[in-house]
VOBA-1610 file (N, C-alpha, C; in pm, whole numbers, padded with zeros to 5 digits, always signed):
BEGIN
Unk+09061+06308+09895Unk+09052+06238+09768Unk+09144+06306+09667Unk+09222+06254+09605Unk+09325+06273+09463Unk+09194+06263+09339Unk+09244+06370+09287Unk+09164+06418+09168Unk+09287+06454+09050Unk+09268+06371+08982Unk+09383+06403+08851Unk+09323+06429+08723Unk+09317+06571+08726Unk+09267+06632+08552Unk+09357+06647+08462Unk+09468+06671+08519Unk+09569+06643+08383Unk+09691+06566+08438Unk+09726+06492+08303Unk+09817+06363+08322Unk+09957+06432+08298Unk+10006+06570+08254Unk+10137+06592+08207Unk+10162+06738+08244Unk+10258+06752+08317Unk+10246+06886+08415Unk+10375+06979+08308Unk+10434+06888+08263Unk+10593+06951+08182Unk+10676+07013+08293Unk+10630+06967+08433Unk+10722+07087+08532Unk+10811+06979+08565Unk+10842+06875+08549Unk+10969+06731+08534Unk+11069+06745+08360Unk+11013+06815+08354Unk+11118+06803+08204Unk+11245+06862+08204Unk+11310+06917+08327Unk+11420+06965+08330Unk+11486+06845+08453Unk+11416+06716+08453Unk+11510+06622+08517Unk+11439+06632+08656Unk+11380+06722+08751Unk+11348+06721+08858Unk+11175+06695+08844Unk+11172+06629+08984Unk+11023+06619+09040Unk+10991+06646+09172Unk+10917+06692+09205Unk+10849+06742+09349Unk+10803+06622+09433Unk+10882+06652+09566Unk+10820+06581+09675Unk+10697+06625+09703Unk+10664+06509+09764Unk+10522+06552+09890Unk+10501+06688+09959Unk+10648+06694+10002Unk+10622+06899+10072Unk+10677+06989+10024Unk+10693+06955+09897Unk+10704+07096+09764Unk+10828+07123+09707Unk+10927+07022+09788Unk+11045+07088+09767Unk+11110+06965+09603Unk+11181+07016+09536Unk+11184+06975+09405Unk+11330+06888+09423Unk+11328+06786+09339Unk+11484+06715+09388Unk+11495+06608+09245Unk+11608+06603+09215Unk+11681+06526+09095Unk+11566+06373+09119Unk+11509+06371+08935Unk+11421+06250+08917Unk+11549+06128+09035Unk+11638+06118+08975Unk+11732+05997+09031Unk+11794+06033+09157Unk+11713+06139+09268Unk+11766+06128+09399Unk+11690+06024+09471Unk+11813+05922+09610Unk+11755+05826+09638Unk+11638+05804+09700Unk+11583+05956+09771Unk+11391+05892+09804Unk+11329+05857+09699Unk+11352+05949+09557Unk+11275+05888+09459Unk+11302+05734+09385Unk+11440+05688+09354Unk+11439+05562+09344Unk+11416+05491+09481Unk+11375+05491+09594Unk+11328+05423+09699Unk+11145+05400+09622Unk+11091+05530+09648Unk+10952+05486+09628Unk+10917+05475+09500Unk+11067+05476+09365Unk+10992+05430+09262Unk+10993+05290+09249Unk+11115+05240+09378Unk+11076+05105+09347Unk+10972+05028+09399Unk+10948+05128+09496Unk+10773+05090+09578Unk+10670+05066+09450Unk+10650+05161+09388Unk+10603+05146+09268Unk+10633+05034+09159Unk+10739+04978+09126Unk+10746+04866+09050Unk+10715+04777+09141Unk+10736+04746+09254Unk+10672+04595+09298Unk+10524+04616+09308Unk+10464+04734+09342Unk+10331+04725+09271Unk+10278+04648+09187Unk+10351+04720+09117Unk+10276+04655+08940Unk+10376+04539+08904Unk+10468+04461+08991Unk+10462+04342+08978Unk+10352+04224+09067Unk+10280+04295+09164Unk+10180+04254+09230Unk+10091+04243+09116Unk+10057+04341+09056Unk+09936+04321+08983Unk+09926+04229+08893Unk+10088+04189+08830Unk+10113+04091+08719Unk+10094+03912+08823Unk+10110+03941+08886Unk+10100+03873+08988Unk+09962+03821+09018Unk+09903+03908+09054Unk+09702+03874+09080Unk+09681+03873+08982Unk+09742+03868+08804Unk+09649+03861+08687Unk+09674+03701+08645Unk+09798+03622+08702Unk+09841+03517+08676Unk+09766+03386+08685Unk+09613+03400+08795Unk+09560+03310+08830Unk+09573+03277+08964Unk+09577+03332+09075Unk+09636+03347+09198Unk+09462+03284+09216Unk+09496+03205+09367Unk+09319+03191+09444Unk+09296+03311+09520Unk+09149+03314+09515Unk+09121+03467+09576Unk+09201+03483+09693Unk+09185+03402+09797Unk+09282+03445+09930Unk+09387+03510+09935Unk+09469+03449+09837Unk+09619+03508+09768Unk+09541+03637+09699Unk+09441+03657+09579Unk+09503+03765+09519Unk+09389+03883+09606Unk+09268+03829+09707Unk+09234+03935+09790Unk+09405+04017+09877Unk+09465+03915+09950Unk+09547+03986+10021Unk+09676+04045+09931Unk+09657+04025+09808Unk+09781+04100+09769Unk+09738+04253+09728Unk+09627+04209+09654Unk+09523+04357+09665Unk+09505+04487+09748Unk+09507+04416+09854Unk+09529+04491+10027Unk+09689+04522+10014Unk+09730+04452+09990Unk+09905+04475+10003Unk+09947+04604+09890Unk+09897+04578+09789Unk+09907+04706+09694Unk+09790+04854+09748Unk+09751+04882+09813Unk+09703+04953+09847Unk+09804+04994+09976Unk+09836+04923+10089Unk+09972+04974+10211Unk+10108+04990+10081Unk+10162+04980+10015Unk+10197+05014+09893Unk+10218+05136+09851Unk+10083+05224+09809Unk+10088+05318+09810Unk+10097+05433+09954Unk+10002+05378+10043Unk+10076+05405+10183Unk+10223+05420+10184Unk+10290+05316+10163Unk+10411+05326+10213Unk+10496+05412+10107Unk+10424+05430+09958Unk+10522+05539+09880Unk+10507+05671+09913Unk+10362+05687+09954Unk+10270+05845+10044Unk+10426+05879+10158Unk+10407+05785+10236Unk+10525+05782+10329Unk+10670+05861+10311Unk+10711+05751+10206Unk+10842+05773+10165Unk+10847+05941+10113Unk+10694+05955+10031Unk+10753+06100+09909Unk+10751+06212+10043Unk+10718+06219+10127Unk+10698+06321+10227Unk+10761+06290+10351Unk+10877+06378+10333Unk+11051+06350+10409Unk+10968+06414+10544Unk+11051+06334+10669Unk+11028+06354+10803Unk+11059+06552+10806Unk+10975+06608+10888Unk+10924+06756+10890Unk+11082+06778+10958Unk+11186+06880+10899Unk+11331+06937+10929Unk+11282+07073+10979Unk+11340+07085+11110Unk+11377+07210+11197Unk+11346+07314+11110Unk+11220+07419+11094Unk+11275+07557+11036Unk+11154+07515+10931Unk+11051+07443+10901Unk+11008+07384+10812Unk+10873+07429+10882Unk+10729+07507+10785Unk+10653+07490+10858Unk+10609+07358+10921Unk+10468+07366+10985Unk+10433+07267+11010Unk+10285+07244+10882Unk+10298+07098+10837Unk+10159+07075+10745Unk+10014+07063+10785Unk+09953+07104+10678Unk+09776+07114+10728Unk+09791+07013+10764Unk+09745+06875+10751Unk+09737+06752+10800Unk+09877+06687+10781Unk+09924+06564+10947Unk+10007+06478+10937Unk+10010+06400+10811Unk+10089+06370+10758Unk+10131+06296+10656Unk+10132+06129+10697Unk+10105+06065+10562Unk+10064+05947+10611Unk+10193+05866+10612Unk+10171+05781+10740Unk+10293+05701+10719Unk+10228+05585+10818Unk+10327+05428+10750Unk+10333+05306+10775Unk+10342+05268+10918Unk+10291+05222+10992Unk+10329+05144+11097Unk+10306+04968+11135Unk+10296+04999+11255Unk+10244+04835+11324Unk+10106+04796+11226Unk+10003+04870+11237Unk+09905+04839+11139Unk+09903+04796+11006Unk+10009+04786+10948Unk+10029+04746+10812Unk+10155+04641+10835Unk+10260+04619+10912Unk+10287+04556+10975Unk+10251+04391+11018Unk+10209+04432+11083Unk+10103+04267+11166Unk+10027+04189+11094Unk+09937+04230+10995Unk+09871+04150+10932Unk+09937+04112+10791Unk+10059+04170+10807Unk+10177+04083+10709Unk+10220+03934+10801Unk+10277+03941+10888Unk+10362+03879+10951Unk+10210+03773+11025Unk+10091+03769+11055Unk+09951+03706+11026Unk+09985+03590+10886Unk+09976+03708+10812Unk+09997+03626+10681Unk+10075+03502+10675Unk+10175+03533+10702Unk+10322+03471+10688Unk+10268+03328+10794Unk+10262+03343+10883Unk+10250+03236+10977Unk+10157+03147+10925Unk+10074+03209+10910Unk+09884+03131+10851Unk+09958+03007+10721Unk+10012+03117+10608Unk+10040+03042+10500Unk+10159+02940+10519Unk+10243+02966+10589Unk+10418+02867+10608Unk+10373+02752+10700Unk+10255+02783+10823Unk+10202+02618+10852Unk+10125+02498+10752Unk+10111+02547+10666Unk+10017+02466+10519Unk+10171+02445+10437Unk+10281+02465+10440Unk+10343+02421+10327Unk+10396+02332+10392Unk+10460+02223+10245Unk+10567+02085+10240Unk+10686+02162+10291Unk+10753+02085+10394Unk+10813+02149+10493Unk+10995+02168+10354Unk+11035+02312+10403Unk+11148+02323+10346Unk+11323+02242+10349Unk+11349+02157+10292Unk+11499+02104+10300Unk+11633+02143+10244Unk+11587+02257+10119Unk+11699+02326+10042Unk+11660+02454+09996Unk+11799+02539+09990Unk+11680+02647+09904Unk+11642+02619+09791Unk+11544+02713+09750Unk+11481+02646+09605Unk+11504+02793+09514Unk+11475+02773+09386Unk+11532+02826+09252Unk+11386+02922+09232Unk+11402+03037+09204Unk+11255+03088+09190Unk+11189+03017+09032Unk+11049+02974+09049Unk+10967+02928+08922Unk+10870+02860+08958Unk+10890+02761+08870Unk+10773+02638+08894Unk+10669+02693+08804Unk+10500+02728+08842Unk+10436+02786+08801Unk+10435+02928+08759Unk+10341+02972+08668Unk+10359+03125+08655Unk+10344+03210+08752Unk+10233+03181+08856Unk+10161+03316+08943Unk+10327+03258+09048Unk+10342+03138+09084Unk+10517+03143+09185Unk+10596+03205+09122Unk+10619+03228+09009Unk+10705+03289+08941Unk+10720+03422+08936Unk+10600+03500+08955Unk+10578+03615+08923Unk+10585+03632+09056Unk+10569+03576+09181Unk+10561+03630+09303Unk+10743+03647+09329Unk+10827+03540+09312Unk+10925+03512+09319Unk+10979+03714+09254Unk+10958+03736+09160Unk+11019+03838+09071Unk+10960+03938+09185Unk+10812+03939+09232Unk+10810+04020+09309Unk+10913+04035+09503Unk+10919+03928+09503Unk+11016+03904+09679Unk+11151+04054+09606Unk+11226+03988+09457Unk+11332+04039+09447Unk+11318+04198+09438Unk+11208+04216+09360Unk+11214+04370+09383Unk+11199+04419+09504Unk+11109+04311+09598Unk+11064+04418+09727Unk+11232+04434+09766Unk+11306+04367+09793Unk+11433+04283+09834Unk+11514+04461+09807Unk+11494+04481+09658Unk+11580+04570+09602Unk+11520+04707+09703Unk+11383+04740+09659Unk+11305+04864+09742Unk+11348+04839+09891Unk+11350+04754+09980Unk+11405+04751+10117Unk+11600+04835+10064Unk+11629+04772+09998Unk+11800+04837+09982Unk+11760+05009+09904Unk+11699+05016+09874Unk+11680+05165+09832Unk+11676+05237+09971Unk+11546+05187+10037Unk+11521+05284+10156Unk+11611+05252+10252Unk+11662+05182+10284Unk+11849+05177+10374Unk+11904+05282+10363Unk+11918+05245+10212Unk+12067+05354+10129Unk+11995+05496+10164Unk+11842+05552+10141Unk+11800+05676+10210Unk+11775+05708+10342Unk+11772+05592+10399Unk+11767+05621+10590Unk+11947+05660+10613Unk+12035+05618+10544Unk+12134+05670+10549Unk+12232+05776+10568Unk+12111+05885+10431Unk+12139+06005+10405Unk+12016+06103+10473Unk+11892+06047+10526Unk+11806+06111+10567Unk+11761+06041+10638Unk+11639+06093+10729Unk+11543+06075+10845Unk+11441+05970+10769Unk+11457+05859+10772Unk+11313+05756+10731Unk+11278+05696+10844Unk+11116+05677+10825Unk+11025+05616+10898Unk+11101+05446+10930Unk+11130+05432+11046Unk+11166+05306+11045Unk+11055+05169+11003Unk+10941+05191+11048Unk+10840+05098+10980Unk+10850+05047+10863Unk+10915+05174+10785Unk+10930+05159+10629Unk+11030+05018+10600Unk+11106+05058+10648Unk+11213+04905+10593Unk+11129+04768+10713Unk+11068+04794+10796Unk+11063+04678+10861Unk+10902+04643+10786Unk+10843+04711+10698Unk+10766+04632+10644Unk+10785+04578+10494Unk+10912+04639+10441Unk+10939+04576+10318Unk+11030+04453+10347Unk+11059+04414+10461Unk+11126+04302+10485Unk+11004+04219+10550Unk+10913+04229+10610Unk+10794+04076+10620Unk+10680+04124+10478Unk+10756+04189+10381Unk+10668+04226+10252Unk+10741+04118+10210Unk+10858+04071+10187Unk+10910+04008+10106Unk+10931+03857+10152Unk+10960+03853+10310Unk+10915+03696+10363Unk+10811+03667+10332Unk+10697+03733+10314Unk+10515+03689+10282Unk+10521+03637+10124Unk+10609+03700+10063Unk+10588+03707+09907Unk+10685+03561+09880Unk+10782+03518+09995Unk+10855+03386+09969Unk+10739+03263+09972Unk+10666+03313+10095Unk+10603+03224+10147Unk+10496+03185+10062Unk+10425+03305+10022Unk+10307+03304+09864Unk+10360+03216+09753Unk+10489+03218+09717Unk+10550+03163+09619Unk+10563+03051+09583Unk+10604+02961+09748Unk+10602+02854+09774Unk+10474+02751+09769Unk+10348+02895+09849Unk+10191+02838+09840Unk+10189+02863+09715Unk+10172+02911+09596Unk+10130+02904+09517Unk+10174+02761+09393Unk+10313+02746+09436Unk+10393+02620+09406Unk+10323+02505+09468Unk+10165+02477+09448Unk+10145+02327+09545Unk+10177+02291+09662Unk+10168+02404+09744Unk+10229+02409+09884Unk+10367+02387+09902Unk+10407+02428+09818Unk+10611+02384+09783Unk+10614+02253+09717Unk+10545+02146+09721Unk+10558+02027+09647Unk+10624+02039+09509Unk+10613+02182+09442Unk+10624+02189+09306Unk+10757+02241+09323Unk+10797+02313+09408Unk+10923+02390+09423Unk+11056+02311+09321Unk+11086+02390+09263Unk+11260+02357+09253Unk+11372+02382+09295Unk+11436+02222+09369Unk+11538+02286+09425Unk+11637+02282+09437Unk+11732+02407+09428Unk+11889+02431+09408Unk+11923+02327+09472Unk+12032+02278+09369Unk+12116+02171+09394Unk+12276+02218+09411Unk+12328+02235+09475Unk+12530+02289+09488Unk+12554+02267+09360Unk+12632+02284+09266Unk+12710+02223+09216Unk+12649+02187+09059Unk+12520+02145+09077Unk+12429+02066+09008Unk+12462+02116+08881Unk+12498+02260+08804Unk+12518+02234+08668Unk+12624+02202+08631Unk+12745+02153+08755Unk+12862+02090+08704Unk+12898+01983+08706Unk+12783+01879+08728Unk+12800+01728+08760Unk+12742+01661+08645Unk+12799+01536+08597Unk+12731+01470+08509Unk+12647+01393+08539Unk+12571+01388+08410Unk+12408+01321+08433Unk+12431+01156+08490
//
């Protein structure tokens, strides 16, 4: 259990913050913009379940913000390097289990929608709207943790669940749009043609 008695440590005020296994690294190195963007699609989830979502939607997004923090637990605590002790307990990280009952999701909800013919424009309603804002960040957090599997050892689970994080969150978008009925959709051209 995390127990937080104080909210302000002052040990970040010279620009750095501490990983998961102690070691200290520039606020703007890329694990930390990886799992800080884990963190903003969070709390665009939450803006999200405050919008009016039906429980089904905002039970499972609920669940989804919780593998969330899983998956930032993950990210802040870099794969164990040669020469490194070993930790009291394995560190938590993402797999098939958080995984599957995304890609569950996805299937369950995309057989109930008005079948797709174009792409569509993110909006319509507020809670589609807000899901829509959420696909793009997950979109962005999947390109964070790339750009750090790049330079370091990441959990591959990690990107393969922020990519059926963000097909689920298309698919929510669409359900939440009247089963897509409400959708708007991109037209080619459309703001250069006359009425």
């Amino acid at each position: 259990m995390v127990v937080l008695s104080r909210i302000y440590t002052k040990t970040g005020d010279n620009g750095t913050t501490a990983l998961g296994d102690g070691r200290r690294v520039p606020k703007d190195h890329p694990r930390i913009e990886a799992y800080g963007t884990v963190d903003e699609l969070n709390s665009v989830l939450g803006l999200a379940i405050s919008s009016g979502l039906d429980a089904e939607a905002a039970a499972l997004l609920r669940r989804i913000q919780n593998d969330l923090f899983d998956l930032g637990a993950d990210l802040c605590v870099p794969e164990r390097r040669a020469g490194r002790k070993t930790p009291a307990r394995a560190p938590l990280r993402v797999g098939a289990a958080h995984v599957g009952p995304l890609e569950q999701a996805i299937d369950r909800f995309n057989a109930t929608l008005h079948p797709l013919r174009s792409f569509i424009l993110p909006g319509g309603g507020t809670a589609s709207s807000w899901l829509h804002l959420a696909r793009t960040v997950c979109r962005r957090a999947e390109r964070r943790v790339v750009a750090l599997a790049r330079r370091e050892t990441v959990n591959p689970d990690a990107i393969i669940y922020l990519n059926r994080l963000s097909d689920l969150l298309f698919v929510m978008a669409r359900r939440a749009n009247d089963a897509g009925r409400a959708d708007i959709l991109w037209v080619p051209g459309g703001s250069t043609t006359e009425p």
